[in-house]
TORNULO-971271 format. One line per field, with one value per residue: residue number from 1; chain; x, y, z of N, C-alpha, C in turn. Coordinates in steps of 0.02 Angstrom, whole numbers, always signed. Example, Ala and Ser with C-alpha at 12.3 -4.5 7.8 and 13.67 -1.06 7.14 Angstrom:
2
i 1	2
ch A	A
n_u +660	+642
n_v -284	-112
n_w +390	+354
ca_u +615	+684
ca_v -225	-53
ca_w +390	+357
c_u +660	+645
c_v -165	+2
c_w +390	+394
***
This chain:
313
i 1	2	3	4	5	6	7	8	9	10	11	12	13	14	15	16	17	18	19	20	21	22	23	24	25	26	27	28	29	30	31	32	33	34	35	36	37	38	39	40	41	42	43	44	45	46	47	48	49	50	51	52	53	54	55	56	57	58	59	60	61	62	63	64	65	66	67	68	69	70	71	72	73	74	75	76	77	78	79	80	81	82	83	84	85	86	87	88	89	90	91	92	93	94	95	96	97	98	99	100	101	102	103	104	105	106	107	108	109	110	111	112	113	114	115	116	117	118	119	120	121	122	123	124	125	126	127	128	129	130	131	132	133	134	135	136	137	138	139	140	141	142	143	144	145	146	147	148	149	150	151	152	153	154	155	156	157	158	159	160	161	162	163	164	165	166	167	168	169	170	171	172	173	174	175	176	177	178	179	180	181	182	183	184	185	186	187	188	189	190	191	192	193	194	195	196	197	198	199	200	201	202	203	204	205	206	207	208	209	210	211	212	213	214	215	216	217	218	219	220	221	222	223	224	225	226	227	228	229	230	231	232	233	234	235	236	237	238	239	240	241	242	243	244	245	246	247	248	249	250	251	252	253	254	255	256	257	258	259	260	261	262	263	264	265	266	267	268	269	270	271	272	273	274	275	276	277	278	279	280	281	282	283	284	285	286	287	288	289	290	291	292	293	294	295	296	297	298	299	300	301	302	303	304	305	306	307	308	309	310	311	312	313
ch A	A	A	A	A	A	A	A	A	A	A	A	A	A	A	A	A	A	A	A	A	A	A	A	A	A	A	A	A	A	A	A	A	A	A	A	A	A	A	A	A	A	A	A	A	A	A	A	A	A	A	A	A	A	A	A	A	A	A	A	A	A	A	A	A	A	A	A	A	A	A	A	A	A	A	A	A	A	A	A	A	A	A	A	A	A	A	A	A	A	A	A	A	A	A	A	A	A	A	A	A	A	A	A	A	A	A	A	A	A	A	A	A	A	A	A	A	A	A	A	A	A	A	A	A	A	A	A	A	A	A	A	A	A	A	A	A	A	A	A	A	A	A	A	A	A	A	A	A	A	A	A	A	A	A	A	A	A	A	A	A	A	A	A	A	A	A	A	A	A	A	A	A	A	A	A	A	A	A	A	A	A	A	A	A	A	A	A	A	A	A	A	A	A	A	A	A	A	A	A	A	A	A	A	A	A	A	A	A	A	A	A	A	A	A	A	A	A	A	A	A	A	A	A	A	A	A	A	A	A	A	A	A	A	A	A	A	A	A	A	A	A	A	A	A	A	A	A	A	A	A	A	A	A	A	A	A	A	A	A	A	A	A	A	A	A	A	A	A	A	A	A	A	A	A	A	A	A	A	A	A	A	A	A	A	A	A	A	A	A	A	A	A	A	A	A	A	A	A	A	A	A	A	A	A	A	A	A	A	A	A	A	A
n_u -10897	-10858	-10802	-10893	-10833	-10807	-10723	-10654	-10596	-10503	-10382	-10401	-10418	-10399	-10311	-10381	-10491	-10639	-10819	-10904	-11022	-11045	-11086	-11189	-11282	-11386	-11488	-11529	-11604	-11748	-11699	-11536	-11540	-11524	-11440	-11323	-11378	-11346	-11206	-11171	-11230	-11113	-11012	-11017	-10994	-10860	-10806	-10777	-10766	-10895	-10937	-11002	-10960	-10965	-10992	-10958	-10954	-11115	-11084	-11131	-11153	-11008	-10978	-11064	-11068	-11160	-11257	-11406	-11384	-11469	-11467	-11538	-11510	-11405	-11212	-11174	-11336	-11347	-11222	-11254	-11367	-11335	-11258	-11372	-11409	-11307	-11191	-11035	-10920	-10911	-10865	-10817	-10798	-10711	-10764	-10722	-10612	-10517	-10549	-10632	-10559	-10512	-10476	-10584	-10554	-10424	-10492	-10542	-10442	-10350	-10431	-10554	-10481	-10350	-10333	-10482	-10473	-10550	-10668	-10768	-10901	-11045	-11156	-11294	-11389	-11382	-11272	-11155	-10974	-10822	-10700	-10783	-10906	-10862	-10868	-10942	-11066	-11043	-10881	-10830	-10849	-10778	-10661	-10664	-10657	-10523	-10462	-10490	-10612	-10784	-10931	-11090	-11244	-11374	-11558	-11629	-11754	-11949	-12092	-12217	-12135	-12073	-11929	-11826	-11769	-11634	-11653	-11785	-11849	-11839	-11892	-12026	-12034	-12032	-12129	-12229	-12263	-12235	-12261	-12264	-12145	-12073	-12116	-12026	-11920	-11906	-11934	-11997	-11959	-11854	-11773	-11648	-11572	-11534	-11625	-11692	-11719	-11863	-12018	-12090	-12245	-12316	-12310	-12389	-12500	-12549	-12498	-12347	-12166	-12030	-11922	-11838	-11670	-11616	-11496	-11399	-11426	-11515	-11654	-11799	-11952	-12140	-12204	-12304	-12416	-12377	-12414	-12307	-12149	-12062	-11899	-11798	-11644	-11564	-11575	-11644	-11762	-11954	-12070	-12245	-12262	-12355	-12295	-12244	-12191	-12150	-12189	-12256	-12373	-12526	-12447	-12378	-12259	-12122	-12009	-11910	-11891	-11977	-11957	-12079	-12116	-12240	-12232	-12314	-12348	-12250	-12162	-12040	-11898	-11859	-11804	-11707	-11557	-11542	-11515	-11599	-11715	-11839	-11970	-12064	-12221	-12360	-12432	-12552	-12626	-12621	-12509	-12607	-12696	-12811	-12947	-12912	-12850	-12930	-12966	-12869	-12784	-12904	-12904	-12768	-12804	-12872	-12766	-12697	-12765	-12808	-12685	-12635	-12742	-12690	-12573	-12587	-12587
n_v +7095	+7060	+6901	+6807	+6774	+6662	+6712	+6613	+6664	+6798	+6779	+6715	+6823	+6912	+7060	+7204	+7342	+7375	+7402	+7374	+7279	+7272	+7160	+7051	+6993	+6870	+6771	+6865	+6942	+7077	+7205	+7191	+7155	+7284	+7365	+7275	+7300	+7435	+7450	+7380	+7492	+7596	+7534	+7543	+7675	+7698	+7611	+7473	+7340	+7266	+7191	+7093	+7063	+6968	+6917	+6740	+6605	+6674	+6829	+6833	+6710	+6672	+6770	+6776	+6633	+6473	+6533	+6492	+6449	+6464	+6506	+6579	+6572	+6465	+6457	+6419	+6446	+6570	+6628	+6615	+6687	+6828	+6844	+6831	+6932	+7043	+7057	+7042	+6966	+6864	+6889	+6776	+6812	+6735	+6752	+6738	+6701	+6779	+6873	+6944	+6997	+7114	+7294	+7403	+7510	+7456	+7353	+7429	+7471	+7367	+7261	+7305	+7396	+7370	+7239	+7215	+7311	+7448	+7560	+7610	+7565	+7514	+7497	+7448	+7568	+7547	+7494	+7389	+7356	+7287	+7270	+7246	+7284	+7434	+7491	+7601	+7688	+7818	+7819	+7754	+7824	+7942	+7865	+7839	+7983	+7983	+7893	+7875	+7812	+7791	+7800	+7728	+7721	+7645	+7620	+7502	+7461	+7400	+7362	+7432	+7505	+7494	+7424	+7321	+7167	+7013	+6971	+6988	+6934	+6789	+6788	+6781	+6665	+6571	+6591	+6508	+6604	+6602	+6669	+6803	+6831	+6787	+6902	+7001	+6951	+6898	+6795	+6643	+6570	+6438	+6277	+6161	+5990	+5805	+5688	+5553	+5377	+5338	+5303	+5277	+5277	+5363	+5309	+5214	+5240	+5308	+5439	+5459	+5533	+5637	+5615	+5751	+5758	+5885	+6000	+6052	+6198	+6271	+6407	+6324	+6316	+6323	+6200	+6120	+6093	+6168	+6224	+6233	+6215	+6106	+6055	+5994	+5931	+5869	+6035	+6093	+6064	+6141	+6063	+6070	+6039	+5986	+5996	+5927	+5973	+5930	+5797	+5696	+5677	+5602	+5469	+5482	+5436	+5470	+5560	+5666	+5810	+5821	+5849	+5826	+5821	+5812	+5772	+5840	+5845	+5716	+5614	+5539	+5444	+5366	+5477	+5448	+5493	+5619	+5780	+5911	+6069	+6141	+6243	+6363	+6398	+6466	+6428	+6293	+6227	+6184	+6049	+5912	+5752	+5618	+5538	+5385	+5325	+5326	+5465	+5531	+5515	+5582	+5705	+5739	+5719	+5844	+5940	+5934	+5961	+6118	+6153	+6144	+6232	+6361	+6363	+6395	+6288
n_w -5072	-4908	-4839	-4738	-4572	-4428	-4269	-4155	-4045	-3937	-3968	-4107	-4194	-4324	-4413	-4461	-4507	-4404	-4385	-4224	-4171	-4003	-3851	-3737	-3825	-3808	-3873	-3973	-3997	-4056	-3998	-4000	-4136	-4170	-4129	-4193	-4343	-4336	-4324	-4456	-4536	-4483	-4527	-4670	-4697	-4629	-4714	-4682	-4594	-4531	-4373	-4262	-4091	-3968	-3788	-3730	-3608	-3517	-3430	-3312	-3267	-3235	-3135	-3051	-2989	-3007	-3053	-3136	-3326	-3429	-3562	-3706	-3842	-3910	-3930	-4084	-4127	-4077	-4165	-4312	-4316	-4278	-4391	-4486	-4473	-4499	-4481	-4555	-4500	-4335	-4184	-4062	-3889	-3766	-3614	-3472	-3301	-3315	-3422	-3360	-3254	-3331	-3348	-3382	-3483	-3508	-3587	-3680	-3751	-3771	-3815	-3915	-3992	-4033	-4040	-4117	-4218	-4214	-4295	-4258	-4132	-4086	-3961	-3830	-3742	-3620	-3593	-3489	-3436	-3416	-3280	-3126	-3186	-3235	-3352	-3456	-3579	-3592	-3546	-3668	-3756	-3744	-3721	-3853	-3916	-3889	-3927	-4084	-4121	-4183	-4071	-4051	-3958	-3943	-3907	-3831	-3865	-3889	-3998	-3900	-3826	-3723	-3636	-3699	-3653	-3628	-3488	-3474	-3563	-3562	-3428	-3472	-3560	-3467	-3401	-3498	-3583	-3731	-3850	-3832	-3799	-3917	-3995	-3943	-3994	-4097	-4159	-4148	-3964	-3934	-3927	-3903	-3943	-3946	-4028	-3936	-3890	-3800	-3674	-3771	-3776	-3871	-3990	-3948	-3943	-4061	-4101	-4099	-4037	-4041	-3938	-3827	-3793	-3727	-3732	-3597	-3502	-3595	-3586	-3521	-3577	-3482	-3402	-3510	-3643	-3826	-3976	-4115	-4209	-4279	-4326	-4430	-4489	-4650	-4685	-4592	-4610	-4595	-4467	-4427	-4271	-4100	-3973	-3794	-3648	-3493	-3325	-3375	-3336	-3339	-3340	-3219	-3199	-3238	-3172	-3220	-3327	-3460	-3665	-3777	-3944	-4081	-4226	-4358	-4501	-4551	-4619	-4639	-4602	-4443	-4308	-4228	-4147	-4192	-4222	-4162	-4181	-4080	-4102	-4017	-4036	-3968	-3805	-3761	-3687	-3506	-3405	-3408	-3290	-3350	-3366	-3420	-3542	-3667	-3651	-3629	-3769	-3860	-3812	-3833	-3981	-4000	-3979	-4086	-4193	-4123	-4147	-4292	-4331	-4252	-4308	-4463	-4524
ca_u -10924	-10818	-10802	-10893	-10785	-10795	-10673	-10660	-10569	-10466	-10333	-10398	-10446	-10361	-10299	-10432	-10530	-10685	-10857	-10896	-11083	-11018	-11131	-11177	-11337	-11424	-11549	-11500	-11701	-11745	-11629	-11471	-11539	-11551	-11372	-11301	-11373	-11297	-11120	-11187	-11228	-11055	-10944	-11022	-10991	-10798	-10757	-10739	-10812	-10959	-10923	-11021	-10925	-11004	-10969	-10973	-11046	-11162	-11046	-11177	-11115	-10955	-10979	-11111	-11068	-11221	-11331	-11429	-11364	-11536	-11477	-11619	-11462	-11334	-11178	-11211	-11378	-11324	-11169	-11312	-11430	-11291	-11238	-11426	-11426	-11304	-11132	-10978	-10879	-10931	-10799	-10844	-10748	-10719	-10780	-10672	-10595	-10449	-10563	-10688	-10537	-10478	-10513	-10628	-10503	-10386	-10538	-10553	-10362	-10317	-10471	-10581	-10448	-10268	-10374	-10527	-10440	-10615	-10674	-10836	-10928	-11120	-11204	-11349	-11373	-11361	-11202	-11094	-10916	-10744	-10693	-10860	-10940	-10833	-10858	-11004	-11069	-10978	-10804	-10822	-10875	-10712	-10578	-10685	-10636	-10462	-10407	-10525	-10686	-10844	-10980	-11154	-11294	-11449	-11607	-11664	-11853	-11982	-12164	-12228	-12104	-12053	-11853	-11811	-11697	-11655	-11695	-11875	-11869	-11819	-11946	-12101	-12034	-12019	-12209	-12268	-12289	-12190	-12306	-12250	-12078	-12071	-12129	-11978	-11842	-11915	-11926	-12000	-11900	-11838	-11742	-11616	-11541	-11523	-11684	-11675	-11786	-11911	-12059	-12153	-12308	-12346	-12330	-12422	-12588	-12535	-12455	-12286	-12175	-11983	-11909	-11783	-11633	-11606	-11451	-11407	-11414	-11551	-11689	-11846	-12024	-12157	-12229	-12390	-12420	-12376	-12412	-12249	-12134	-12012	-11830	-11765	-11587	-11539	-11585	-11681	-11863	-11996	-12122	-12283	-12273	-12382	-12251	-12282	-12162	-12170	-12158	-12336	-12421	-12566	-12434	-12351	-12199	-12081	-11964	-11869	-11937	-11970	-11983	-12102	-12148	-12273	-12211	-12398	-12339	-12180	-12164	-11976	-11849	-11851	-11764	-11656	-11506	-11545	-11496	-11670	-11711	-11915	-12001	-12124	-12284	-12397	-12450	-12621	-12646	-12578	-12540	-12672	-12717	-12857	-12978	-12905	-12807	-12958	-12996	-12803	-12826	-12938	-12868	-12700	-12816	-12880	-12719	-12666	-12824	-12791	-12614	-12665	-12758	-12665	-12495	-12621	-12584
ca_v +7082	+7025	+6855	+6788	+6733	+6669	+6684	+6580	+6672	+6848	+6772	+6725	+6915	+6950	+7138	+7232	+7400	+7343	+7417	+7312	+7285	+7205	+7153	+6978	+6961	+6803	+6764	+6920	+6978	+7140	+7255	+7171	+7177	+7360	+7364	+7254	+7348	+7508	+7420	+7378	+7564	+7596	+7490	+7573	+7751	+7696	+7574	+7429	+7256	+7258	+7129	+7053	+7041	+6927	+6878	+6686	+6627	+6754	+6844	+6820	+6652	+6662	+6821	+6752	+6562	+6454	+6561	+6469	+6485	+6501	+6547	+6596	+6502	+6427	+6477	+6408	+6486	+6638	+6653	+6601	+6750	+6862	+6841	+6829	+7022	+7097	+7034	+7006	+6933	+6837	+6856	+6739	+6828	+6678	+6759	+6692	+6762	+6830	+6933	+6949	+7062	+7168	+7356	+7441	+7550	+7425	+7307	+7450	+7491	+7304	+7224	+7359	+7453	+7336	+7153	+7203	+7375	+7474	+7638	+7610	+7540	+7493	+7474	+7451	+7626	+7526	+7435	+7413	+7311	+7292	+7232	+7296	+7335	+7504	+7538	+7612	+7730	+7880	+7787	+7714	+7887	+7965	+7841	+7838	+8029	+8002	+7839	+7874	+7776	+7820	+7764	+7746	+7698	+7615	+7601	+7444	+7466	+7365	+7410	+7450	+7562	+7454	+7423	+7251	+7119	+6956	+6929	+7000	+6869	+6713	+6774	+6764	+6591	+6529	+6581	+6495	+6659	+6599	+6708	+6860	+6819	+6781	+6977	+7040	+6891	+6932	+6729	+6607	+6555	+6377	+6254	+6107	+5950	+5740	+5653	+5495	+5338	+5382	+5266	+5240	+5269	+5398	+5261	+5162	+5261	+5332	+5476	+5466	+5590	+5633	+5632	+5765	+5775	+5943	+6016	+6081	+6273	+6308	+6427	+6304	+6340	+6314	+6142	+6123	+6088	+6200	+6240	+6251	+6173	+6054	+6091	+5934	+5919	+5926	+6103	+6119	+6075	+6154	+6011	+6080	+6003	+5996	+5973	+5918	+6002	+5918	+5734	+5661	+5658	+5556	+5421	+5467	+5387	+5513	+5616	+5714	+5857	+5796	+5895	+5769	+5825	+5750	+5809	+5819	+5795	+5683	+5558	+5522	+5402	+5388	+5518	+5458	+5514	+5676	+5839	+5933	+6122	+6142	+6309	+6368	+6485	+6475	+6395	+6276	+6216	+6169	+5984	+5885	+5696	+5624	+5464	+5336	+5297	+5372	+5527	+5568	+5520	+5636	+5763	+5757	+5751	+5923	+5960	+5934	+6017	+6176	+6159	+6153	+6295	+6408	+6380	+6399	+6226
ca_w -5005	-4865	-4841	-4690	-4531	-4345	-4218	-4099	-3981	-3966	-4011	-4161	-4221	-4373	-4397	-4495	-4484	-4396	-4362	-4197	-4129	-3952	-3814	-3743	-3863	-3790	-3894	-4026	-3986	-4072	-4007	-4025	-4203	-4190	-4137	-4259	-4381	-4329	-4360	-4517	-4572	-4467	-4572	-4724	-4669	-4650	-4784	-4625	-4592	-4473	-4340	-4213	-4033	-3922	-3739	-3695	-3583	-3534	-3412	-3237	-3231	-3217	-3094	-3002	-2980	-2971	-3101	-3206	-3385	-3460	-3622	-3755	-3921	-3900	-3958	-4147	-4153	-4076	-4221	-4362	-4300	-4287	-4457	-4523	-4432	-4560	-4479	-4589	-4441	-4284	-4137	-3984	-3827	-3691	-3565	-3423	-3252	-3349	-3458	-3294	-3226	-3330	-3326	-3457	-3522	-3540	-3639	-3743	-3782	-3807	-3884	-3980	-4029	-4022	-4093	-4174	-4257	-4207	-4304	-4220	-4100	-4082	-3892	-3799	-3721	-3538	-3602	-3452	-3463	-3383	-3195	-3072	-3245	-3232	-3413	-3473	-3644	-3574	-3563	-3727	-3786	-3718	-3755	-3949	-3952	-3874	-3996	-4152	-4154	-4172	-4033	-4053	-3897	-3966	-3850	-3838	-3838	-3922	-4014	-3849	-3814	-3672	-3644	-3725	-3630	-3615	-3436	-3490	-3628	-3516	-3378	-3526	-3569	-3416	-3390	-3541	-3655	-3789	-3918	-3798	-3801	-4011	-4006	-3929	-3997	-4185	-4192	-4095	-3944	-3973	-3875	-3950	-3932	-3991	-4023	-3866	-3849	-3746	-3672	-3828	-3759	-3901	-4032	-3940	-3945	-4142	-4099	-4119	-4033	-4041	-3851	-3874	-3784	-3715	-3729	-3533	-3506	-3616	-3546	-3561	-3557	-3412	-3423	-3537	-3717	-3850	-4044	-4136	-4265	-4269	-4371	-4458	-4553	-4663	-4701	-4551	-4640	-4537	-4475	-4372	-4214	-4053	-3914	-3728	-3587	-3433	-3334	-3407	-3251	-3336	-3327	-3167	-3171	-3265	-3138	-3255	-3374	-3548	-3711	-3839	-4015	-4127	-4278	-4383	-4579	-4559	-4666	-4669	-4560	-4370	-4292	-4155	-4155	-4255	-4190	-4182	-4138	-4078	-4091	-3988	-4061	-3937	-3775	-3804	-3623	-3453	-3419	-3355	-3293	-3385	-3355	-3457	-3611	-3727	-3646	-3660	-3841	-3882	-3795	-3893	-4052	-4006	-3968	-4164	-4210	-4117	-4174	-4351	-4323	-4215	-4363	-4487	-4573
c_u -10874	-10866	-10845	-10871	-10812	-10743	-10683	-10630	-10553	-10421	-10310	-10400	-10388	-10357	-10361	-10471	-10605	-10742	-10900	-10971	-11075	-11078	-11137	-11241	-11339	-11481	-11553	-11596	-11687	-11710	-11560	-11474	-11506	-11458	-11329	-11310	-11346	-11233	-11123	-11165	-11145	-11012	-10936	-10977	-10915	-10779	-10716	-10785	-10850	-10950	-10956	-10989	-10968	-10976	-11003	-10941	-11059	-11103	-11068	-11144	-11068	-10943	-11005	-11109	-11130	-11277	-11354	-11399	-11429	-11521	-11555	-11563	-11418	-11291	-11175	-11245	-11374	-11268	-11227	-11352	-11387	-11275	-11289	-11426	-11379	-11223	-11101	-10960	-10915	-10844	-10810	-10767	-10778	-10732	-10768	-10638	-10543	-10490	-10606	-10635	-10499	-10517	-10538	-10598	-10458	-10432	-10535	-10490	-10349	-10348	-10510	-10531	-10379	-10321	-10413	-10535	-10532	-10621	-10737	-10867	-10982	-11122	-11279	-11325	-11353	-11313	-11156	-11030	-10854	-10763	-10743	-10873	-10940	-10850	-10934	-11004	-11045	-10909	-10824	-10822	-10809	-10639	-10617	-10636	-10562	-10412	-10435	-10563	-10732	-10891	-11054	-11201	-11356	-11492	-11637	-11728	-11882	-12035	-12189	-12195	-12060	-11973	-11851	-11741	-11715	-11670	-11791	-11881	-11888	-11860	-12025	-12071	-12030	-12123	-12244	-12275	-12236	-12222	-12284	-12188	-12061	-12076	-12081	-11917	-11853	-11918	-11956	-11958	-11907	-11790	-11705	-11581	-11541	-11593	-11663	-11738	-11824	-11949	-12093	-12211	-12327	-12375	-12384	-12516	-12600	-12534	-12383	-12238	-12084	-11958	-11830	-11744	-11602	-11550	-11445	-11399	-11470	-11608	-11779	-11904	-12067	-12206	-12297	-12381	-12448	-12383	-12336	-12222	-12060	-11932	-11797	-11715	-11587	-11585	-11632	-11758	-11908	-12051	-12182	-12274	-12313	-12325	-12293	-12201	-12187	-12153	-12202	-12340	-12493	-12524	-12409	-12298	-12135	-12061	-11936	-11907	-11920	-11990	-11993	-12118	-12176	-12275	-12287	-12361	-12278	-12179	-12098	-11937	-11864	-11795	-11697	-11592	-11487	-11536	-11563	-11702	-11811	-11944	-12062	-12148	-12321	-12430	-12547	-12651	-12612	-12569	-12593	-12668	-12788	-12904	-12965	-12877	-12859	-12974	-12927	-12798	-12845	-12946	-12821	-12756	-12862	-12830	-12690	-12693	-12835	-12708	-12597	-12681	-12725	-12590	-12511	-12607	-12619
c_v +7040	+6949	+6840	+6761	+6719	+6635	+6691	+6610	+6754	+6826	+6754	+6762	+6925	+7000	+7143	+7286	+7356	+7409	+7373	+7351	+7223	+7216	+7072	+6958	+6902	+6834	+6811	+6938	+7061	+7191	+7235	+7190	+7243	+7382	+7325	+7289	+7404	+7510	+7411	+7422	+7591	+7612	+7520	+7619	+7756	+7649	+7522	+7389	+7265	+7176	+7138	+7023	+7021	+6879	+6812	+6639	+6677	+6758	+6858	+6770	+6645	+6725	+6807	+6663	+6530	+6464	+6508	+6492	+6505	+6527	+6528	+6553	+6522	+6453	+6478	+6434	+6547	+6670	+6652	+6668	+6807	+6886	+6861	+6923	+7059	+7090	+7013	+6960	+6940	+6852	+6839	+6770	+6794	+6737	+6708	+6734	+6809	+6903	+6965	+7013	+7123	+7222	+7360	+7481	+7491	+7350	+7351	+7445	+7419	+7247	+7252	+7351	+7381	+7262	+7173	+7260	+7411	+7544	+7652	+7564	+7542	+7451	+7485	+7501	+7601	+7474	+7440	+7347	+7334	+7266	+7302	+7329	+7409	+7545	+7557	+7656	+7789	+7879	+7800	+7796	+7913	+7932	+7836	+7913	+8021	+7932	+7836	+7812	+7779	+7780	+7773	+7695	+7682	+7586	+7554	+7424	+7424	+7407	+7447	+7514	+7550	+7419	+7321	+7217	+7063	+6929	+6947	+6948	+6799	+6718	+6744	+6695	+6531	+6523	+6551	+6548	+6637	+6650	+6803	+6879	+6811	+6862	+7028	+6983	+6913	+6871	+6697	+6576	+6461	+6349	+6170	+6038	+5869	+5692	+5568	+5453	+5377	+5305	+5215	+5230	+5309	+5364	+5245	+5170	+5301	+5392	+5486	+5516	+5583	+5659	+5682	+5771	+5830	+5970	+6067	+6164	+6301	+6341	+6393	+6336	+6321	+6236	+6153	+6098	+6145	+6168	+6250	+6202	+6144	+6057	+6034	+5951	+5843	+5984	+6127	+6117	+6077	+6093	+6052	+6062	+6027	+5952	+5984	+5944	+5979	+5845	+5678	+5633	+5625	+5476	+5419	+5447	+5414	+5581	+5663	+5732	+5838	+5828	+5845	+5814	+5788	+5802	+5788	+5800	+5757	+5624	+5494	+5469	+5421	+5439	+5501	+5455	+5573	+5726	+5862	+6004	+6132	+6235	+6333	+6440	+6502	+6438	+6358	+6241	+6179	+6090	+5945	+5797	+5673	+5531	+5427	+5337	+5346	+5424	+5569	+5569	+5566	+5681	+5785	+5772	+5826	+5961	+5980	+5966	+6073	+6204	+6187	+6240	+6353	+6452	+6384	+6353	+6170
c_w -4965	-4850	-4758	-4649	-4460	-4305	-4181	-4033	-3989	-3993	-4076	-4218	-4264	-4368	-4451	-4454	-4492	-4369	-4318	-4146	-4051	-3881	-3809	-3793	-3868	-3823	-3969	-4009	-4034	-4076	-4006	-4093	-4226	-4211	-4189	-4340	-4382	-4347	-4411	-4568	-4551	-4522	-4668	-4742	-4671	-4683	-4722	-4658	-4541	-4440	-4273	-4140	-3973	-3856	-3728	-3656	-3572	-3449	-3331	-3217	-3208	-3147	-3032	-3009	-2982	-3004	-3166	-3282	-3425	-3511	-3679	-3819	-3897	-3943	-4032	-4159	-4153	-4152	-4260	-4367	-4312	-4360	-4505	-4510	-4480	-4543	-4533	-4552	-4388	-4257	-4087	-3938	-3777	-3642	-3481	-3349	-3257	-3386	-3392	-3252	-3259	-3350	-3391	-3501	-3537	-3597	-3694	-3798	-3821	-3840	-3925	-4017	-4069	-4074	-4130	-4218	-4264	-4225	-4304	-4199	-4071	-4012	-3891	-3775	-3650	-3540	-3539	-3445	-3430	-3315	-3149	-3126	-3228	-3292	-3429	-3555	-3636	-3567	-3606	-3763	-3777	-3757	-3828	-3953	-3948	-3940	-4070	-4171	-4131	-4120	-4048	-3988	-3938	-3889	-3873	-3806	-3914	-3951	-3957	-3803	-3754	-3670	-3665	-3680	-3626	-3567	-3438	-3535	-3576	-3464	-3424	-3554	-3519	-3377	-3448	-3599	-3700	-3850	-3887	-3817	-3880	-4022	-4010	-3952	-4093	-4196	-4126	-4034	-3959	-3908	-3927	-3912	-3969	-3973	-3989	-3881	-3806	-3724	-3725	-3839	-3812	-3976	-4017	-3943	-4033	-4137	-4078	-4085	-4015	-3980	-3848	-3786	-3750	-3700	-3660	-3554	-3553	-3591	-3560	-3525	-3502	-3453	-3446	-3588	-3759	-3937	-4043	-4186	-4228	-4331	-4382	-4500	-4573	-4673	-4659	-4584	-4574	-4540	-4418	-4325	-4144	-4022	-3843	-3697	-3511	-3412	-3356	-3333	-3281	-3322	-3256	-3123	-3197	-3215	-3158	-3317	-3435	-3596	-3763	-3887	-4062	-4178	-4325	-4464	-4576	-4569	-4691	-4600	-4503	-4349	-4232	-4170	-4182	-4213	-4216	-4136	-4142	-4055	-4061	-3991	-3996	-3890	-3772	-3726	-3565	-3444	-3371	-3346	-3310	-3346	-3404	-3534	-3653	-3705	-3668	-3744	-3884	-3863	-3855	-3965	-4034	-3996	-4036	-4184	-4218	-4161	-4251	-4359	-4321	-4301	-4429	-4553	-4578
***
């Protein structure tokens, strides 16, 4: 079994006969899977390495100045998922205004073919690529017959039958459906960063709650409180958690959007400082202001309650 690799760049692309599932897969949702797998079977088929080619950033931004990055994982999680999908090799392509102009034929000639030595190549059937996304699955199809490698188009549809993407993902997380969005991502969506002081007000009523950090650019959810778990290293141990999204408008005094977790069995060291990724199952209600210290209270404990429930722990 080939060794697992990621490079960091093109220029890091060793020579090797590659079977290459390329696309920007934010988020790797369902059908990226699909595609990845197809490089998979590929790589079989010719006695290659199945590799994973991935534009970053996502290639709006840099096109369209100004765009939210909104990614669904971060570069790390994205490689991780990738890899979990059936990848030998990860290759991160900077996506930059150098690569932003050159033509589609010349992407194919001098990075398929010339860097990542390609004797097939796995798309989305609405893959399009090169300067004024010129290239499409009919190029690729063409220069495959004219330099020798195989193409394959995968439709990226869900159970539903319904076309899978990630701006359909990032709109259902941005409305709260995280349980919608888990459907078509094959995983809960999630959001990361370094557990921060916070207030302390969660202590202070005996719930506890880790103020995380949020690493910029990620696509977060719509303010409320959600079911979900909590991802502690090492080894990422899953903790239940009921998280809050939002600026706690029972207190009033919080301007900037905060992502809390009250991690329910956690038993171990304070967290601050801990790198910490939070998953979200399912939205449990919008936020609200309450009459007084105990009505919030006993809110949150139905909050744990349902939580319990919902993650069936």
């Amino acid at each position: 079994m080939t060794e697992r690799q990621i490079f960091q760049g093109i220029g890091d692309i060793t020579p090797g006969r590659r079977a290459v599932a390329l696309g920007t897969f934010d988020g790797v949702h369902l059908g990226h899977r699909a595609v990845v797998e197809a490089a998979v079977a590929a790589a079989v088929r010719h006695d290659a390495t199945a590799c994973a080619a991935t534009f970053h950033p996502r290639p709006v931004t840099v096109l369209r100045p100004g765009t939210p990055p909104n990614t669904l994982a971060g570069v790390a999680l994205r490689t991780r998922l990738l890899l979990e999908a059936g990848a030998a090799e990860v290759a991160l392509l900077r996506f930059d205004r150098t690569l932003a102009a050159m033509g589609a034929e010349q992407f194919v000639r001098e990075v398929l073919v010339d860097r990542l030595g390609a004797v097939a190549v796995a798309v989305g059937r609405d893959f399009r690529f090169g300067n004024d996304r010129a290239g499409d699955v009919a190029l690729l199809e063409r220069l495959g017959a004219e330099l020798g490698f195989e193409v394959e188009a995968i439709e990226l549809l869900g159970s539903d039958g319904e076309r899978i993407s990630s701006s359909r993902i990032r709109g259902l997380i941005a409305e709260g459906r995280v349980d919608e969005a888990a459907a078509l991502l094959g995983r809960p969506p999630s959001v990361e960063g370094t557990v921060q002081h916070g207030d302390k007000r969660g202590r202070e009523i005996g719930f506890p709650t880790a103020n995380l950090g949020v690493v910029p650019g990620q696509q977060l959810p719509a303010e409320g409180v959600y079911a979900g778990w909590a991802l502690v290293p090492p080894g990422e141990t899953r903790y239940p958690a009921a998280i809050s999204v939002g600026r706690n408008p029972h207190f009033g005094d919080v301007d900037d959007l905060r992502i809390e977790a009250h991690l329910l069995d956690y038993a171990g060291d304070e967290l601050y400082g801990t790198p910490l990724r939070v998953e979200f199952a399912s939205m449990l209600r919008v936020q609200e202001v309450y009459d007084g210290v105990e009505a919030l209270i006993a809110q949150i404990q139905r909050d744990v309650a349902e939580t319990r429930r919902r993650l069936a722990v």
